[in-house]
N, C-alpha and C positions, 0 to 999 in steps of 0.2 A: 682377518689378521691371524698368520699362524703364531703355534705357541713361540717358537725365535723372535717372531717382530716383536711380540709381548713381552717380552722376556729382555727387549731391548728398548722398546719404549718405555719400561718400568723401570731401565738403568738411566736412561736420561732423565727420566721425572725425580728419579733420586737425586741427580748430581744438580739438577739443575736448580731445588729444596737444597741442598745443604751450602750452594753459590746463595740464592735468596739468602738464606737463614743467615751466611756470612761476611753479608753484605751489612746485613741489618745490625749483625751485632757488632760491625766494626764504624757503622754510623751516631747506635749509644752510645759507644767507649768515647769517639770524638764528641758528643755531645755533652757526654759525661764530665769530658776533660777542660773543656768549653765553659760550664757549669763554674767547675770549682775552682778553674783559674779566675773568671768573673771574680766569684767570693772572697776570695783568698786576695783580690787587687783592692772588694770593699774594705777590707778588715784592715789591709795594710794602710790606705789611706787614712780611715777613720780613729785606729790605735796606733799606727807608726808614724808613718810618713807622707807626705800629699806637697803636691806643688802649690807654687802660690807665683803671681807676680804684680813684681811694684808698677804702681802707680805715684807718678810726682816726683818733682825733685829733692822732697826731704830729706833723702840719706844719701845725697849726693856727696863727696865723688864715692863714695861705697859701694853706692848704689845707684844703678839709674833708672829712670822711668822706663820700662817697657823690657827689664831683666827678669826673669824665671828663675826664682828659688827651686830648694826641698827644707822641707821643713820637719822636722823631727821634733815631735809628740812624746817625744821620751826624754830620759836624762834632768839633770837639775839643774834650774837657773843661776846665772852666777852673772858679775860685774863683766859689762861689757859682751854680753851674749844680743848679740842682733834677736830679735823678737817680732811676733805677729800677735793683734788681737784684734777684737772690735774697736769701732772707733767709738769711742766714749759721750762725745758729742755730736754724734750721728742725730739730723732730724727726727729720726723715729726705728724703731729694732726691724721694721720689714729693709732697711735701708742695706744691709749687708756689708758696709764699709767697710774695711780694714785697714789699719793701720802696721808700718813697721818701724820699729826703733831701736836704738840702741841701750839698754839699761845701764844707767849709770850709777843706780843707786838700789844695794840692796838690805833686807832687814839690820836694821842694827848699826848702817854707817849714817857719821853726821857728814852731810854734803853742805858744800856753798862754793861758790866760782867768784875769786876777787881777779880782777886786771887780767881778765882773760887766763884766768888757770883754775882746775877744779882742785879742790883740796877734797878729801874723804882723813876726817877723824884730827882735821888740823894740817893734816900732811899734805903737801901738793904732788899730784899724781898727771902724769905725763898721758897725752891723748894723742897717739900718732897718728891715728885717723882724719886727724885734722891740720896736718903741716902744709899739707896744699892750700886749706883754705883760710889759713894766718896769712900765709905767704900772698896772698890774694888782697886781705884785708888793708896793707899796708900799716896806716895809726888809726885804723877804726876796729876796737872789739868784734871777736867772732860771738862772745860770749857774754852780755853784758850780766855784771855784778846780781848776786841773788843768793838766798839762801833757804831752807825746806819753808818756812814763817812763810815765804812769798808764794811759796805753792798753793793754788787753791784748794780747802778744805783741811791744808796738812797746819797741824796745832804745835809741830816739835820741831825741833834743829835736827831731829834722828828718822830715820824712817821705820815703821814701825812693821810690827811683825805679819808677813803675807801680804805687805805690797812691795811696790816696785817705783824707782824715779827714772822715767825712760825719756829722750831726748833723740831728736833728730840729729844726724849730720850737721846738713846743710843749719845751723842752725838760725841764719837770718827768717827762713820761710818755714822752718819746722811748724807745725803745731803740734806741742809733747804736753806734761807733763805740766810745762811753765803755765799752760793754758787749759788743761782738762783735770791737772791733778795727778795724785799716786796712783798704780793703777795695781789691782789687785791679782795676787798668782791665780785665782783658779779662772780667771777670766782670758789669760794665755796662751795661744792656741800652740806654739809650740816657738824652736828659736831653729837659727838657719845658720849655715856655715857654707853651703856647696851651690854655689851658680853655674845654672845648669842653659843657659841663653843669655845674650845671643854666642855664637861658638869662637869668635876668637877672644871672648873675656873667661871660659866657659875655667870653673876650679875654683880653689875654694878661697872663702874669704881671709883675708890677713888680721891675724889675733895682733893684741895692744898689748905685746910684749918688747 
């Protein structure tokens, strides 16, 4: 090999090292990037936000069996905020149940439901979530009569501070609140407004304004 051929085989061995080299390092960058969206998707799930979906017809028509929330992990619970937690009466904690419901009662109001109407503090307060299923009812209660004394465990007419009186829709087949008791804030995995399945219900839920 004269010194040209050398001299041109050490120009390919060059280019052909700085093609390897720039291969490699445009394979980290993507693995890189691969990496820390992964992480950035756990952190969002586990402090933000994460999907969930129902099971069962208890928040029906709200909600229906086999609908895909997001549920957000943040912000403060307030009256009438759809909600997710464990299910309270789960056979055992490997069971992973959850429950969703609608909070009807929170620290500090007095709740009880006469002739099918919820009163909070005395006052009767209007449930639009539920005019289809009065309208359904005909003369039979969607709500029968109750007050916190009937809740199990609960000792006041008031709900008391850091829990919650949460109740199904559908309230014939619910099991809430009338059957597990108050359920406590830090046990709330988070509350949902935006249905995201199936695609022609797909947006957000309608506030009880």
């Amino acid at each position: 090999m004269n010194t040209e051929q050398e001299e041109s085989w050490k120009d390919n061995q060059s280019k052909n090292n700085k093609a390897s080299n720039s291969f490699f390092k445009e394979l980290l960058n993507i693995l890189f990037s691969v990496v820390v969206a992964y992480l950035l998707f756990l952190l969002i799930r586990a402090y933000l936000f994460f999907p969930f979906q129902v099971v069962g017809p208890s928040m029906y028509p709200t909600l229906q069996d086999g609908d895909r929330l997001i549920l957000n992990r943040l912000g403060q619970l307030d009256r009438f905020d759809v909600v997710v937690f464990p299910a309270p009466d789960a056979e055992s904690s490997e069971n992973n149940e959850e429950y969703v419901k609608r909070i009807i009662g929170v620290p500090g109001d007095e709740i009880s439901y006469q002739d099918d109407e919820l009163y909070i503090d005395g006052e009767v307060v209007e449930e639009k979530y539920l005019e289809t299923l009065k309208e359904d009812q005909e003369n039979s209660l969607l709500t029968p009569d109750f007050t916190l004394l009937d809740v199990p465990g609960s000792e006041s007419l008031v709900v008391p501070e850091g829990m919650y009186l949460v109740l199904g829709d559908n309230r014939e087949v619910s099991k809430d609140s009338r059957m597990f008791g108050l359920v406590p804030e830090e046990v709330i995995e988070g509350t949902t407004s935006l249905r995201i399945w199936p695609l022609n219900r797909i947006g957000f839920l309608e506030k009880n304004e």
